[in-house]
PyMOL Python script that loads the backbone (N, CA, C, O; Angstrom):
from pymol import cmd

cmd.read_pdbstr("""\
ATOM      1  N   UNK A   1      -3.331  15.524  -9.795  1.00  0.00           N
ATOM      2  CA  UNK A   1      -1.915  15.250  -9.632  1.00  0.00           C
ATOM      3  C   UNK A   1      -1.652  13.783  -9.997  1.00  0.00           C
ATOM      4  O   UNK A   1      -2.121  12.870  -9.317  1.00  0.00           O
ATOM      5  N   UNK A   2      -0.909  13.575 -11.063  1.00  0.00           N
ATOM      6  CA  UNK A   2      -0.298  12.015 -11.523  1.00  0.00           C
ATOM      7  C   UNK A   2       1.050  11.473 -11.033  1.00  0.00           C
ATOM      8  O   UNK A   2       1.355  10.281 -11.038  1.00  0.00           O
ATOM      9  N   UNK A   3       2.089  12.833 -10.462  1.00  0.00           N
ATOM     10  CA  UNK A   3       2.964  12.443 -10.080  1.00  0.00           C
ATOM     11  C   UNK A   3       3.440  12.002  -9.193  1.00  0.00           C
ATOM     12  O   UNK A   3       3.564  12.617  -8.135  1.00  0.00           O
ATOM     13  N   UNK A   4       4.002  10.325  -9.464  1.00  0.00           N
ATOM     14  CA  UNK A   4       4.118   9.538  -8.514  1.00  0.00           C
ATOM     15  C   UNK A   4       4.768  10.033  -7.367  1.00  0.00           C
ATOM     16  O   UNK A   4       4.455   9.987  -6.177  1.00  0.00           O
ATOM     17  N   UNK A   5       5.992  10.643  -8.114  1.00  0.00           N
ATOM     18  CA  UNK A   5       7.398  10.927  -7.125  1.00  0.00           C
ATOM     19  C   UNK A   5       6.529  11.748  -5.793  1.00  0.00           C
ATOM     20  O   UNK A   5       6.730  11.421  -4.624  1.00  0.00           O
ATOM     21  N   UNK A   6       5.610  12.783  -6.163  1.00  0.00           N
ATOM     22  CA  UNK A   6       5.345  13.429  -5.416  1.00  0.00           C
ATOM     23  C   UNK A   6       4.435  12.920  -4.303  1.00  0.00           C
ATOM     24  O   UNK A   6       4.530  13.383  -3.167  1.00  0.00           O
ATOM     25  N   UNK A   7       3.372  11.774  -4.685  1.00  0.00           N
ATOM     26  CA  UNK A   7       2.367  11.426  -3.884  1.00  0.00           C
ATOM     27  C   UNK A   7       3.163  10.342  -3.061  1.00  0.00           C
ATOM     28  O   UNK A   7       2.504   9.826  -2.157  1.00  0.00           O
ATOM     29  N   UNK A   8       4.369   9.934  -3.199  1.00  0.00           N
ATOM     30  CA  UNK A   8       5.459   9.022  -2.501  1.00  0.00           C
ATOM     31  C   UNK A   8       5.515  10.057  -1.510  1.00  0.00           C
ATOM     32  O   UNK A   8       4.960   9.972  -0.414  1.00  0.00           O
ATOM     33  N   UNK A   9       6.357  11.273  -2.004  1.00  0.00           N
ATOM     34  CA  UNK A   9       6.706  11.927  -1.126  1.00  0.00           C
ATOM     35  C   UNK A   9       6.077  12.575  -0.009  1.00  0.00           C
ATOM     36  O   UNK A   9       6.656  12.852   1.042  1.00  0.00           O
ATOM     37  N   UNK A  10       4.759  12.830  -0.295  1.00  0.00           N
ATOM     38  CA  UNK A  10       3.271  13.465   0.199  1.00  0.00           C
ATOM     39  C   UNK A  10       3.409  12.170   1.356  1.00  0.00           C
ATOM     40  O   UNK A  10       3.535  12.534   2.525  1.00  0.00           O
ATOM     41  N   UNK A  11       3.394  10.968   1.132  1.00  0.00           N
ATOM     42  CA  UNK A  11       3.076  10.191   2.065  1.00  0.00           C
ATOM     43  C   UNK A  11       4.731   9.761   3.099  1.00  0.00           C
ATOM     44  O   UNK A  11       4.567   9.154   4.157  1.00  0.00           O
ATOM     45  N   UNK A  12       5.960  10.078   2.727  1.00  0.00           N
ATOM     46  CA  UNK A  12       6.760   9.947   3.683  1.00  0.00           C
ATOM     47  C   UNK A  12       7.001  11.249   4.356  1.00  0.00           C
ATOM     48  O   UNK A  12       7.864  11.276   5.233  1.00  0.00           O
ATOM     49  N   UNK A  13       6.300  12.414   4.035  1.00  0.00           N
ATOM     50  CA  UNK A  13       5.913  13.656   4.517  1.00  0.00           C
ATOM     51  C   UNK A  13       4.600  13.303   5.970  1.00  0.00           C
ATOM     52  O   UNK A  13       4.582  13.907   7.043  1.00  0.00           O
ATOM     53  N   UNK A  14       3.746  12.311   5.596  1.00  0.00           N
ATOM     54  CA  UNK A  14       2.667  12.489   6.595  1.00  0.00           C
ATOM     55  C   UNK A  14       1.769  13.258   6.183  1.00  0.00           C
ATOM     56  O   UNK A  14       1.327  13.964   7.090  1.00  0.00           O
ATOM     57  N   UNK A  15       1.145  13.483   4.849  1.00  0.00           N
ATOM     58  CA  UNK A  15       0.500  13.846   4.322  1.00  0.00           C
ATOM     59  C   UNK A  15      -0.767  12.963   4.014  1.00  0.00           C
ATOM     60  O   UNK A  15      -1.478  13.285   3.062  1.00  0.00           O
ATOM     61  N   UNK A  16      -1.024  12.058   4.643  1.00  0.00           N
ATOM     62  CA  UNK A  16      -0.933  10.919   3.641  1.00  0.00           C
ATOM     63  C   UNK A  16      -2.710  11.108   3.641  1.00  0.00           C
ATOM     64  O   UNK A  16      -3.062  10.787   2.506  1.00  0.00           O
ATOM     65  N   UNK A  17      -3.788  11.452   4.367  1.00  0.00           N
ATOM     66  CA  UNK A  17      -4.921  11.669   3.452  1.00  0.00           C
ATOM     67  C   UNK A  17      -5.424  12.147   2.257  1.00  0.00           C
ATOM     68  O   UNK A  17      -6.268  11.664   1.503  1.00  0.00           O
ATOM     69  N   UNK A  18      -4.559  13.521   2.173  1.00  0.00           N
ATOM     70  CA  UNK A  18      -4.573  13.987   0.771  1.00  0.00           C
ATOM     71  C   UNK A  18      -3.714  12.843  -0.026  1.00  0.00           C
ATOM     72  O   UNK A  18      -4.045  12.472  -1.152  1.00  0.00           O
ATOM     73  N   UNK A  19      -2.664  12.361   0.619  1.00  0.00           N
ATOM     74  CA  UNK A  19      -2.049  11.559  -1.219  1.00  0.00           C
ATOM     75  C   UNK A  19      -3.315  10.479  -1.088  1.00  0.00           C
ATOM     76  O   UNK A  19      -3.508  10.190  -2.269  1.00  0.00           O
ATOM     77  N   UNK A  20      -4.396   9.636  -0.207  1.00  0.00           N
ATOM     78  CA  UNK A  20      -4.841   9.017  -0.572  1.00  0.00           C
ATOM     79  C   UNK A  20      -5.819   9.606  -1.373  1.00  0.00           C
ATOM     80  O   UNK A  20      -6.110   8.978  -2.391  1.00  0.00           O
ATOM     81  N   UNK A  21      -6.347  10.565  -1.182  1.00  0.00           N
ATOM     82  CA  UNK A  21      -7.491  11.081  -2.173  1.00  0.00           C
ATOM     83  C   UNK A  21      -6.771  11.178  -3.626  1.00  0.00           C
ATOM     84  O   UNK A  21      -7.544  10.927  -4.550  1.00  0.00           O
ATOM     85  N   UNK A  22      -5.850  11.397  -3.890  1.00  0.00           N
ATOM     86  CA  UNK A  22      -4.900  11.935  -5.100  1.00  0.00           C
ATOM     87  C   UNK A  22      -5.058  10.200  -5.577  1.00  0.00           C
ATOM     88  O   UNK A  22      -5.558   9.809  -6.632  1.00  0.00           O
ATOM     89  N   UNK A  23      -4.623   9.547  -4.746  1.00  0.00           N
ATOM     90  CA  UNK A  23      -4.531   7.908  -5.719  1.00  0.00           C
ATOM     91  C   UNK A  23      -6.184   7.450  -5.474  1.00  0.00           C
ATOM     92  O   UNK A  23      -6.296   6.379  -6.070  1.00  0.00           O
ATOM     93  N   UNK A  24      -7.228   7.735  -4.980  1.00  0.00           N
ATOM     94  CA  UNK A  24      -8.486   7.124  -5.510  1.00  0.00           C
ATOM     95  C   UNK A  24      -8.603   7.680  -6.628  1.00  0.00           C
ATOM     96  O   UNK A  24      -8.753   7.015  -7.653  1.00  0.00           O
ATOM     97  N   UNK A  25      -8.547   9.175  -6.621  1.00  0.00           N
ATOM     98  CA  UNK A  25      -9.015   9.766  -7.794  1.00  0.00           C
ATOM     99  C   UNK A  25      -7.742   9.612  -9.344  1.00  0.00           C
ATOM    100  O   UNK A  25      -7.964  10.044 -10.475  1.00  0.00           O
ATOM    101  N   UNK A  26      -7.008   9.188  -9.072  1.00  0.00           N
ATOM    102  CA  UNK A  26      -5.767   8.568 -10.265  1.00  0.00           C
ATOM    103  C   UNK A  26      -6.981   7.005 -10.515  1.00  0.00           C
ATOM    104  O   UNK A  26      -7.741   6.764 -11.453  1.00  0.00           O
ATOM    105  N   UNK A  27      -6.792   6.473  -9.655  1.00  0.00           N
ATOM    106  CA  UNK A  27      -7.312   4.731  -9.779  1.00  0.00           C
ATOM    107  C   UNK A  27      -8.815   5.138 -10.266  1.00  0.00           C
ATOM    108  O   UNK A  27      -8.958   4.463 -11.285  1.00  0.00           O
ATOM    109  N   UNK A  28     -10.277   6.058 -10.025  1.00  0.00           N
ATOM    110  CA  UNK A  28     -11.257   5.934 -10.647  1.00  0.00           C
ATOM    111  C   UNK A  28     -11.120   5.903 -11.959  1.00  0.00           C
ATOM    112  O   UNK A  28     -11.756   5.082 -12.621  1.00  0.00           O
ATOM    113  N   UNK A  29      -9.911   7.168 -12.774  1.00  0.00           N
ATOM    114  CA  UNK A  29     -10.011   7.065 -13.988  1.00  0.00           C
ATOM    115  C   UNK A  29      -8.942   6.182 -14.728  1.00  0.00           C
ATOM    116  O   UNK A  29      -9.155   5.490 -15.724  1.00  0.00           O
ATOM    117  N   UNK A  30      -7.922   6.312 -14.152  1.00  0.00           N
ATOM    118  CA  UNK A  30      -7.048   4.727 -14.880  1.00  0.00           C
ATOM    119  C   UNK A  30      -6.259   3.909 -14.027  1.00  0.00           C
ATOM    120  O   UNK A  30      -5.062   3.991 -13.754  1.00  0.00           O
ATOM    121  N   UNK A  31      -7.279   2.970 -13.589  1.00  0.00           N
ATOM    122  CA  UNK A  31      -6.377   2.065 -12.616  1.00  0.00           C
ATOM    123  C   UNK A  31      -5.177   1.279 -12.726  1.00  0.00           C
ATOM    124  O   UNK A  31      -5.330   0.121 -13.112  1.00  0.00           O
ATOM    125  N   UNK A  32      -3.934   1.703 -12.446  1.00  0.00           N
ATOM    126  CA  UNK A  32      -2.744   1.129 -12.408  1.00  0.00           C
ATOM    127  C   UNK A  32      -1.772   0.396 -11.274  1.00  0.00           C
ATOM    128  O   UNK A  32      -1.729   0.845 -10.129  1.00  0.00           O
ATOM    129  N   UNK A  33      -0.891  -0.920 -11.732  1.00  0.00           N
ATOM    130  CA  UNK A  33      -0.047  -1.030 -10.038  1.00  0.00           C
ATOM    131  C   UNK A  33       0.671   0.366  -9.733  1.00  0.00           C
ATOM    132  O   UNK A  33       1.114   0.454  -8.588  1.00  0.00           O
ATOM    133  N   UNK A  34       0.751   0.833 -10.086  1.00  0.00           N
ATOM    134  CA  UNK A  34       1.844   1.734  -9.366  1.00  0.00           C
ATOM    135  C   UNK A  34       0.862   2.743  -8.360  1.00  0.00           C
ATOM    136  O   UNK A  34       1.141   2.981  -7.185  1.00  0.00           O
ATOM    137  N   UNK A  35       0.064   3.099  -8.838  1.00  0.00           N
ATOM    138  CA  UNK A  35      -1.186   3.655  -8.302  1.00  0.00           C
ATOM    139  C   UNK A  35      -1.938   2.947  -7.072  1.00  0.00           C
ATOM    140  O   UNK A  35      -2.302   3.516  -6.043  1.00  0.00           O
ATOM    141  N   UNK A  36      -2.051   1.962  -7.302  1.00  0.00           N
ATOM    142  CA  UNK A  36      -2.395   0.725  -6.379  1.00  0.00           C
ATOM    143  C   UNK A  36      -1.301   0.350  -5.543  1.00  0.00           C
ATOM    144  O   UNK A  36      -1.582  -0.019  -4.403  1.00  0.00           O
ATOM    145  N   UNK A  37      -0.184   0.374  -5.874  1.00  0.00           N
ATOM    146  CA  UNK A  37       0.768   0.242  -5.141  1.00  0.00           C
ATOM    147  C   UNK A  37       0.951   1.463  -4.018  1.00  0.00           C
ATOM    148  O   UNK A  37       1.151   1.084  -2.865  1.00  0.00           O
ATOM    149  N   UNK A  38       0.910   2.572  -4.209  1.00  0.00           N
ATOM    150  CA  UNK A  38       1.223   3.279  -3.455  1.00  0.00           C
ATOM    151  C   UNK A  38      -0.116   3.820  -2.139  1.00  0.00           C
ATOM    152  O   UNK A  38      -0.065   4.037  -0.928  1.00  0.00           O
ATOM    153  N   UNK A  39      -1.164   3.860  -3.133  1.00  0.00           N
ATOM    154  CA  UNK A  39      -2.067   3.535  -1.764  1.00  0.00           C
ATOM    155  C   UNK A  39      -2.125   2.216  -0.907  1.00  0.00           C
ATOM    156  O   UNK A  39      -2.653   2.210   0.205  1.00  0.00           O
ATOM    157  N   UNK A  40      -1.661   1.302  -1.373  1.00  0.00           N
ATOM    158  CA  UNK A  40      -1.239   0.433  -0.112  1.00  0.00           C
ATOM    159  C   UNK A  40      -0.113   0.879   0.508  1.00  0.00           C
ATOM    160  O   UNK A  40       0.050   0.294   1.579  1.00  0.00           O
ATOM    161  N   UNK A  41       0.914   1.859   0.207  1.00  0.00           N
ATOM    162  CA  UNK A  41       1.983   2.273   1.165  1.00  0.00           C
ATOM    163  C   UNK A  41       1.460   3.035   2.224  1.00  0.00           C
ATOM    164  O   UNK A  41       1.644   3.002   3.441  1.00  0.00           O
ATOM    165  N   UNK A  42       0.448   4.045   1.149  1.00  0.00           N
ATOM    166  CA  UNK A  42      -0.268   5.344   2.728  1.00  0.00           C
ATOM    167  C   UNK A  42      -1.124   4.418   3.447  1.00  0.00           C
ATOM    168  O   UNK A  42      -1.193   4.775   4.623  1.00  0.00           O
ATOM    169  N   UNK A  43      -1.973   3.112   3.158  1.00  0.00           N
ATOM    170  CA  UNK A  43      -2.617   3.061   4.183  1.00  0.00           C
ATOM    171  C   UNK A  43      -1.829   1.776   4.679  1.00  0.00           C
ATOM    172  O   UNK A  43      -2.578   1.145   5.425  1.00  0.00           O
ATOM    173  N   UNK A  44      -0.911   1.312   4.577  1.00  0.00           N
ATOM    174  CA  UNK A  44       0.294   0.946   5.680  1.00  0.00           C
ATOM    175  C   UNK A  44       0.588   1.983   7.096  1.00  0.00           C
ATOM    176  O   UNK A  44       0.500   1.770   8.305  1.00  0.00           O
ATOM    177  N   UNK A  45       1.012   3.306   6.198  1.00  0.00           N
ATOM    178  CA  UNK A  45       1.552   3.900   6.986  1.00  0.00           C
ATOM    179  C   UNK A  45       0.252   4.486   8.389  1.00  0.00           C
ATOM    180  O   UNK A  45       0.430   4.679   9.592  1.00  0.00           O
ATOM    181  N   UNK A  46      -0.665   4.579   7.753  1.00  0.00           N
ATOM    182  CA  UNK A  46      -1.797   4.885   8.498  1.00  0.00           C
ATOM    183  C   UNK A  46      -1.866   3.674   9.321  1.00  0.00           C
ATOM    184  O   UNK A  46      -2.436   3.928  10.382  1.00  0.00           O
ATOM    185  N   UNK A  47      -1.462   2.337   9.215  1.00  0.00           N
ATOM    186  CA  UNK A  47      -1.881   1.036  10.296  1.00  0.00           C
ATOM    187  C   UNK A  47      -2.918   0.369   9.750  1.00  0.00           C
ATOM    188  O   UNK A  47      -3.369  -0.633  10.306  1.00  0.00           O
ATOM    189  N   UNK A  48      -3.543   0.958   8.315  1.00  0.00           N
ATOM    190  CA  UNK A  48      -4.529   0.290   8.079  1.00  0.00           C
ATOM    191  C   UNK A  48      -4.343  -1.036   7.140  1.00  0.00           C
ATOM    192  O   UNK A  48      -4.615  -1.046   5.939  1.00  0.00           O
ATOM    193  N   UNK A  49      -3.893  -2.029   7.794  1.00  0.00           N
ATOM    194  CA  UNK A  49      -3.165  -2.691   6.923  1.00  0.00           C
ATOM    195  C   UNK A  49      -4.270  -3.440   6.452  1.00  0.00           C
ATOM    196  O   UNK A  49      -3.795  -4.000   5.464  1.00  0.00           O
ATOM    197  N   UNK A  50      -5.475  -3.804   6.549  1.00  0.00           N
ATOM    198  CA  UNK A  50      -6.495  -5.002   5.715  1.00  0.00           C
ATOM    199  C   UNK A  50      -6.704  -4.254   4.438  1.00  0.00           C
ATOM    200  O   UNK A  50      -6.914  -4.949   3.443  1.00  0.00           O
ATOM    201  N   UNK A  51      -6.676  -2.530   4.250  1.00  0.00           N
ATOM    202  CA  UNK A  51      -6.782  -1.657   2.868  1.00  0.00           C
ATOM    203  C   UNK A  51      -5.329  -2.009   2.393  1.00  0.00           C
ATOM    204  O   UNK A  51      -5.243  -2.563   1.298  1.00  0.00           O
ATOM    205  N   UNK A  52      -4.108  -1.736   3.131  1.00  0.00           N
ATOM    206  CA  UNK A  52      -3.018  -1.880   2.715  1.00  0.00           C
ATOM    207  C   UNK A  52      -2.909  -3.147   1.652  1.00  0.00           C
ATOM    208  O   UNK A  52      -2.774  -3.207   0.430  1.00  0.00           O
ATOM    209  N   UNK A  53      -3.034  -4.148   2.725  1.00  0.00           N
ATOM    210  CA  UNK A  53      -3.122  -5.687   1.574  1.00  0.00           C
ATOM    211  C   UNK A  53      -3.315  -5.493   0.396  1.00  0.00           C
ATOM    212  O   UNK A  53      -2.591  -5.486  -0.599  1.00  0.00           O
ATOM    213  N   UNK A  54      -5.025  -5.233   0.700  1.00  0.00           N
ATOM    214  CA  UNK A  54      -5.910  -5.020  -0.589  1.00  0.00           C
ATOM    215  C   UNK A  54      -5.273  -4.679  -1.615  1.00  0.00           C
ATOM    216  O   UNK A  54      -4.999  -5.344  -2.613  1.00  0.00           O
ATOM    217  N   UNK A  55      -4.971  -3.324  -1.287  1.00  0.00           N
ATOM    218  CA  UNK A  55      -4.300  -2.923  -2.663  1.00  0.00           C
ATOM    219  C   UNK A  55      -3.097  -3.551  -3.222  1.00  0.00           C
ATOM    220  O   UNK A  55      -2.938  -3.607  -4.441  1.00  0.00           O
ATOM    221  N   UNK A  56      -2.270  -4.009  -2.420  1.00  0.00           N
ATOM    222  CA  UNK A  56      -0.701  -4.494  -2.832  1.00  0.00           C
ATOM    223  C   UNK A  56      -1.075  -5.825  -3.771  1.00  0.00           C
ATOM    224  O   UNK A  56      -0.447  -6.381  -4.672  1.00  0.00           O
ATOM    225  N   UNK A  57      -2.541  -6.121  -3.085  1.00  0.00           N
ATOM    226  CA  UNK A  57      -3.162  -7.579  -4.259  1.00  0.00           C
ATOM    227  C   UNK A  57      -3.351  -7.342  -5.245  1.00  0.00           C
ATOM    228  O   UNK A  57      -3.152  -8.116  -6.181  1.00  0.00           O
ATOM    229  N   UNK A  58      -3.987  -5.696  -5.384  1.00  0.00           N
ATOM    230  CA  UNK A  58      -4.690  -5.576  -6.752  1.00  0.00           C
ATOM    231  C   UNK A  58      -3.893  -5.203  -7.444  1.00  0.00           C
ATOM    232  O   UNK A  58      -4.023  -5.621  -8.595  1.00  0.00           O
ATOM    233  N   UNK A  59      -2.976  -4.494  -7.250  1.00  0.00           N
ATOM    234  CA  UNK A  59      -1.317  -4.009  -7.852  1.00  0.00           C
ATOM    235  C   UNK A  59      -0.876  -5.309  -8.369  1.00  0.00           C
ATOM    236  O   UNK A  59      -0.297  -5.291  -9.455  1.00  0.00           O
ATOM    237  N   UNK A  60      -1.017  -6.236  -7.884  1.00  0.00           N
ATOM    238  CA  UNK A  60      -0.138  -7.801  -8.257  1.00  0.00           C
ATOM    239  C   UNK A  60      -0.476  -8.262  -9.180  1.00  0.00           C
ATOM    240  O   UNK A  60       0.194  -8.751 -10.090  1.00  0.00           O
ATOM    241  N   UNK A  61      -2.220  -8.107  -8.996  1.00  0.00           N
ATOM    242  CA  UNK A  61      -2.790  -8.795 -10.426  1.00  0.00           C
ATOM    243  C   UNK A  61      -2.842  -7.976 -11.444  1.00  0.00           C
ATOM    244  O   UNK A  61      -2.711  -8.434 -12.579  1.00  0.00           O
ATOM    245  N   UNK A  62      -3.043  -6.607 -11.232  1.00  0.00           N
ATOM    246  CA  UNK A  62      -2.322  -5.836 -12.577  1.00  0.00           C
ATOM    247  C   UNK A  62      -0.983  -6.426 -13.516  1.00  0.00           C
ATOM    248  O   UNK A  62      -0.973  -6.878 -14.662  1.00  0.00           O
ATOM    249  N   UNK A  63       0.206  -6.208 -12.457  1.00  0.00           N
ATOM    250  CA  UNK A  63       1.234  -6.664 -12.910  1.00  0.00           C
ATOM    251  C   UNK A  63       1.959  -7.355 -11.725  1.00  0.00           C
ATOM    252  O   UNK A  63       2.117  -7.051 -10.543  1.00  0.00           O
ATOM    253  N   UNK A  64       2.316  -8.337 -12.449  1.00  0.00           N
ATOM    254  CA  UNK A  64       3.027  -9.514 -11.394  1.00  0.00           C
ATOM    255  C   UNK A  64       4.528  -9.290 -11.200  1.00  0.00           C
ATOM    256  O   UNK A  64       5.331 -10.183 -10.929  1.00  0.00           O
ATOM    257  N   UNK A  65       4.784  -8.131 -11.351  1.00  0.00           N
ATOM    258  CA  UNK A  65       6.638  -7.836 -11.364  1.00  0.00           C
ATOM    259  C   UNK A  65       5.879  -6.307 -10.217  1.00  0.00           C
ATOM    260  O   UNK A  65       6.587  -5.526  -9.582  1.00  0.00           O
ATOM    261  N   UNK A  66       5.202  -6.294 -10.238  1.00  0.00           N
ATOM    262  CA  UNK A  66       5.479  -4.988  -8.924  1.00  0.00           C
ATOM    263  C   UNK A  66       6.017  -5.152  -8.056  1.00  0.00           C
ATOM    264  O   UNK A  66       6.369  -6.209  -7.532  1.00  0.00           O
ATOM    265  N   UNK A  67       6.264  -3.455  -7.578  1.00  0.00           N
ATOM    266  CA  UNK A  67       7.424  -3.853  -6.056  1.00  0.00           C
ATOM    267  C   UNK A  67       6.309  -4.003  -4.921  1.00  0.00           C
ATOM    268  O   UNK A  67       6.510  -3.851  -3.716  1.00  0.00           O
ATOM    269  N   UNK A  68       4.931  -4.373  -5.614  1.00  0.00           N
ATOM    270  CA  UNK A  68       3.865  -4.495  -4.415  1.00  0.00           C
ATOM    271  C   UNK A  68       4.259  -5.686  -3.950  1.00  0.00           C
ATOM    272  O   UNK A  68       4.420  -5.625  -2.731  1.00  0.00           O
ATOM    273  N   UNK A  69       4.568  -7.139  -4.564  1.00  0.00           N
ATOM    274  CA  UNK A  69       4.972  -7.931  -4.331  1.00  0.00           C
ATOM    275  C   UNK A  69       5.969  -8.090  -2.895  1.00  0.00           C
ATOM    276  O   UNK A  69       5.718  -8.757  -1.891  1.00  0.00           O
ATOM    277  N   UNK A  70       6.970  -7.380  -3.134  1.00  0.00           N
ATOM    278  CA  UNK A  70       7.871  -7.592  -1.937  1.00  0.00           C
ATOM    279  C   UNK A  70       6.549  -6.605  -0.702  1.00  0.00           C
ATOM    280  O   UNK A  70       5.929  -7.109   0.235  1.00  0.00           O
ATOM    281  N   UNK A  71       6.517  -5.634  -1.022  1.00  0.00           N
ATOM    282  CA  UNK A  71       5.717  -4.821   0.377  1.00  0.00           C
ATOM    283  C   UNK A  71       4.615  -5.978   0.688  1.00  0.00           C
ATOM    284  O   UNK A  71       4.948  -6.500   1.751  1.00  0.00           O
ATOM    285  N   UNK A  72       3.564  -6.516   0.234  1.00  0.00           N
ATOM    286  CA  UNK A  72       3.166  -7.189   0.427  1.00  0.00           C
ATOM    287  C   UNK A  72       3.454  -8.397   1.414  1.00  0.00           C
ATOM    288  O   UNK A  72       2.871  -8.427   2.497  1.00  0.00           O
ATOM    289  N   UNK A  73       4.506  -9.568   0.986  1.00  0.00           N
ATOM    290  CA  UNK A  73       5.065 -10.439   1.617  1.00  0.00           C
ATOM    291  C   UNK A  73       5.804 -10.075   2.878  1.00  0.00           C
ATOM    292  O   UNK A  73       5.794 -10.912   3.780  1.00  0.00           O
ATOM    293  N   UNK A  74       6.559  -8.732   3.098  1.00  0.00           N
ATOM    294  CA  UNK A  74       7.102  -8.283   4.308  1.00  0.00           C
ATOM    295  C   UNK A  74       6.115  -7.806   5.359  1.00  0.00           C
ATOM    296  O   UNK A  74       6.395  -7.893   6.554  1.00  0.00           O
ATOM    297  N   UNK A  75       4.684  -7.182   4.827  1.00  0.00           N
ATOM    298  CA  UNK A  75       3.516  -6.536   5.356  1.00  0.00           C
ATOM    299  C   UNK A  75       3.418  -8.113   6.455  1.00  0.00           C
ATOM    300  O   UNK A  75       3.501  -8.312   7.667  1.00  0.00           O
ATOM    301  N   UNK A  76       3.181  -9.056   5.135  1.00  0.00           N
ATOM    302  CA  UNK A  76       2.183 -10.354   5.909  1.00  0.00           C
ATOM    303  C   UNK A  76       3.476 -10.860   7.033  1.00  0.00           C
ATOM    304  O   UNK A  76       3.419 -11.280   8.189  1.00  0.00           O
ATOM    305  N   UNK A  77       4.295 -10.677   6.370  1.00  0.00           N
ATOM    306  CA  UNK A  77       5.233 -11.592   7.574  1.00  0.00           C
ATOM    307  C   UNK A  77       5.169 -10.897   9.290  1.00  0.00           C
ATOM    308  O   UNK A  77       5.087 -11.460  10.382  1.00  0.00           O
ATOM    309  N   UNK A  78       5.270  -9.042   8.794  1.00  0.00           N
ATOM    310  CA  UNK A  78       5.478  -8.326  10.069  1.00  0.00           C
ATOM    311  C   UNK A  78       4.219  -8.709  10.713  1.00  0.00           C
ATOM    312  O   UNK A  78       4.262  -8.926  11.924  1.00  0.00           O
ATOM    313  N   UNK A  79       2.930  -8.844   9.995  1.00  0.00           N
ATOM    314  CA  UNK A  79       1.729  -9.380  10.659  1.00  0.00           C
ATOM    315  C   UNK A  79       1.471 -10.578  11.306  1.00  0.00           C
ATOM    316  O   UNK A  79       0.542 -10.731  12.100  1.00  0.00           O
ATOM    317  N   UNK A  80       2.260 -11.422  10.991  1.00  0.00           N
ATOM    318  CA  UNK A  80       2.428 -12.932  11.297  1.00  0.00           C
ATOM    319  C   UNK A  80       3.428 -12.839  12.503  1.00  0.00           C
ATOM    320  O   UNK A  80       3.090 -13.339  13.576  1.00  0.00           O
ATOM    321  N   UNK A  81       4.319 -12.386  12.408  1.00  0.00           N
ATOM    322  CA  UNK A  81       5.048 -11.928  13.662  1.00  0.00           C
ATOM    323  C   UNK A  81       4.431 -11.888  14.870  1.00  0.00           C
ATOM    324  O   UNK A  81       4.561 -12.690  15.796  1.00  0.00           O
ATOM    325  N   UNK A  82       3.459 -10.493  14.792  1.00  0.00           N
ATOM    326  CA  UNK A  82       3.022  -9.673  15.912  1.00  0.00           C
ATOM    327  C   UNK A  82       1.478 -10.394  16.305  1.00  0.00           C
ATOM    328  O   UNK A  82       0.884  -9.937  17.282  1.00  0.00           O
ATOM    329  N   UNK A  83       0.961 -11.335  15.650  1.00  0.00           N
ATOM    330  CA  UNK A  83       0.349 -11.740  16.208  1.00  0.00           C
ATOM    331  C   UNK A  83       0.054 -13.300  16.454  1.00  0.00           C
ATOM    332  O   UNK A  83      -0.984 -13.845  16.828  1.00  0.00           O
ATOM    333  N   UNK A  84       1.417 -13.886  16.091  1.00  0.00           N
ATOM    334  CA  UNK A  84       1.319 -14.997  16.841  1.00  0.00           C
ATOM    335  C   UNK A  84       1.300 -15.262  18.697  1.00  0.00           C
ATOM    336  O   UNK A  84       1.796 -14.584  19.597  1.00  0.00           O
ATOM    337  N   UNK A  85       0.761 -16.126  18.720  1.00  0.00           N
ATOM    338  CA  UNK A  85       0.670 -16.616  20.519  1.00  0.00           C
ATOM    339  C   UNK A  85       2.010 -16.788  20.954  1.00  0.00           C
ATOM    340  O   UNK A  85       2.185 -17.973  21.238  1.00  0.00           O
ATOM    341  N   UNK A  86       2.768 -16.277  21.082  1.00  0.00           N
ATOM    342  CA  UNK A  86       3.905 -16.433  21.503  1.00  0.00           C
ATOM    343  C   UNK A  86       4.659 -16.619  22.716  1.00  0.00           C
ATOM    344  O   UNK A  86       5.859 -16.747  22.955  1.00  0.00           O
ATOM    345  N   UNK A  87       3.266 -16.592  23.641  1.00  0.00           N
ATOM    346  CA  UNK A  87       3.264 -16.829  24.828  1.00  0.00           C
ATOM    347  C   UNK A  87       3.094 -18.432  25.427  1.00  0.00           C
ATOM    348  O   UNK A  87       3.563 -19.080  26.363  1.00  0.00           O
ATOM    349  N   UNK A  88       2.485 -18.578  24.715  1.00  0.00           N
ATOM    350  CA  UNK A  88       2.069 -20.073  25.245  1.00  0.00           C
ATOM    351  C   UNK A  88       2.580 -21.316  25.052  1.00  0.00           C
ATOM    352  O   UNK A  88       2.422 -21.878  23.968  1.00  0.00           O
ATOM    353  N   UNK A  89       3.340 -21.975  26.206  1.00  0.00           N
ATOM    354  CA  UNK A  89       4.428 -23.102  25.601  1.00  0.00           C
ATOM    355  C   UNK A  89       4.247 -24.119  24.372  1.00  0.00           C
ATOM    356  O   UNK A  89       5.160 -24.884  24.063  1.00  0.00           O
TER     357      UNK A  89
END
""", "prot")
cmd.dss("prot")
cmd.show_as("cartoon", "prot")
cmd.util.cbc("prot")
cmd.orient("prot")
């Protein structure tokens, strides 16, 4: 399966192990951002955000106009958020 629309959809479905198998096996034979991009969305959505990163990086250095870019920078910020000390005067 190559189609994006669908492995988007697979993953705002909650599908999202199978769409990740669908984008390793897209990325073994032609690695692309968009491809890369979207397995950093499923393993967002999974919480796994240190894979999430990963990929939204490797999407970047593919191409530097991806919309990994913004997911990326909002990822790090929500992370920067939630784990600052925010307790301590």
């Amino acid at each position: 399966m190559t189609n994006y629309e669908e492995i988007d959809k697979m993953i705002a479905e909650g599908t999202i192990t199978e769409a990740i198998e669908c984008l390793k096996n897209i990325i073994s034979k032609n690695p692309n951002d968009s491809a890369f991009y979207l397995l950093g969305n499923a393993y967002r959505k999974k919480g796994q955000y240190k894979d999430a990163l990963n990929n939204y990086l490797e999407a970047i250095s593919l191409n530097p106009d991806s919309p990994a870019v913004e997911a990326h920078a909002m990822l790090v910020d929500i992370l920067e958020f939630y784990h600052k000390d925010y307790y301590n005067p």
